[in-house]
N, C-alpha and C positions, 0 to 999 in steps of 0.2 A: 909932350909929344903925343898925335894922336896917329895910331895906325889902324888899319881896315884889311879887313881879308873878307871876303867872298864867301857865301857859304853853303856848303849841302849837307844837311843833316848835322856830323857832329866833325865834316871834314871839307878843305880847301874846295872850292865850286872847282870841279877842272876845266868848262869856259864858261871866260868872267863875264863874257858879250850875253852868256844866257841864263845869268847867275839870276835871281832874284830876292837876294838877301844877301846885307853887308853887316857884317861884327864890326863894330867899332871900340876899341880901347882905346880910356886914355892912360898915359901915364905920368909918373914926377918920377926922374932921379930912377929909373929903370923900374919904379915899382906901378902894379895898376892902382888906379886910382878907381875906375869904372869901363864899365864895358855894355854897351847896348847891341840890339840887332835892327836893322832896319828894313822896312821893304824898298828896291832898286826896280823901275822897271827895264825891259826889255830893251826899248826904244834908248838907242844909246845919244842921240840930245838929249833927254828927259833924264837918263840915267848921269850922264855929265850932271846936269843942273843939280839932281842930287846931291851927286858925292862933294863938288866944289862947296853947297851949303854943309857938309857935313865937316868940312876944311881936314883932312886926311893929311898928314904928311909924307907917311907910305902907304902904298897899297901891294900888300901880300897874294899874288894870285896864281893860278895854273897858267893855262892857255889866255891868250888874249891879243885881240886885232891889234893888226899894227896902228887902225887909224884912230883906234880907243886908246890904246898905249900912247899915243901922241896929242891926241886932247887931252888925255891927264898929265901927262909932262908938262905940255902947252901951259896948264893952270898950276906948274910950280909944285907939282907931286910925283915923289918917288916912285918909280913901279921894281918889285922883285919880280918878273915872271916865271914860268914853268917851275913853280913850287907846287907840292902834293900830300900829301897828310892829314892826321887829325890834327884838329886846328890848334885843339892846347901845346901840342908838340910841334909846331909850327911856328907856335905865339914863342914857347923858349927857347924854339934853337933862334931864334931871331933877338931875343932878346941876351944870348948869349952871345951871340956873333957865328954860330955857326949852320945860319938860311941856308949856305952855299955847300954843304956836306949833298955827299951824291944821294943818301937814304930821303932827300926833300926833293929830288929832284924829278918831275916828270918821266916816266916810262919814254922812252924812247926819243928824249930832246938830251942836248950837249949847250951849257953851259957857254954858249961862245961870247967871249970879247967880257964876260965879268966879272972875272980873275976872282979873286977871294977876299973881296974891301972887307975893315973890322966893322963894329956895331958902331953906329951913327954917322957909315963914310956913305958920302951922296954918291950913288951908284946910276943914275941916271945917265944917258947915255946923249950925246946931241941928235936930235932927229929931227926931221922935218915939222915946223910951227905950223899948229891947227891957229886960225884966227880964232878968238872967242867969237864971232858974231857968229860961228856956222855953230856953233852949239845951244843958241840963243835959240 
């Protein structure tokens, strides 16, 4: 499993649209295996082509457009939104199952419509399909 979180300094990017660094962990069997940072640009096609070559299976983030949110669905990746913290405490409440505790949760957003699924339940939501070619 490879998951991605955003990043500013030593905590979640709080928006992902203007993030320009992605942590990437992998893991086996809930433990890490490795962990890189990457640079992301701004330019969110470019930023797609990115992250799809980095093959993500969640993406851990604060704030983020609905039409970034939906090109990364579109490409078969999970998004957590309006999560906040330092990233290491981020990385395990996530790995424990508990992302969705209100201490991760963005200042001032509400959790709607993503109840409390356990660790590896696909939380992706149906939203509107970005075509791959406009991210080309």
């Amino acid at each position: 499993m490879r998951i991605a979180i955003p990043i500013w300094e030593d905590k979640v990017s709080p928006v992902f649209d203007s993030a320009s660094r992605l942590l990437v962990i992998d893991l086996e069997n809930m433990q890490e295996l490795s962990r890189l940072v990457y640079p992301i640009e701004e330019d969110l096609p470019c930023k797609c082509r990115k992250i799809r070559s980095l093959c993500p299976d969640v993406i851990i983030c604060g704030a983020i457009s609905h039409l970034l949110s939906s090109m990364l669905n579109s490409m078969g990746i999970d998004v957590i939104p309006q999560v906040s913290g330092r990233t290491e405490e981020v990385l395990e409440a996530y790995l424990e199952g508990d992302i969705f505790d209100s201490r991760f949760l963005m200042p001032g957003c509400r959790r709607k419509g993503y109840g409390r699924p356990g660790r590896g339940t696909n939380i992706r939501k149906s939203k509107k399909s970005i075509n791959e070619e406009e991210i080309q």
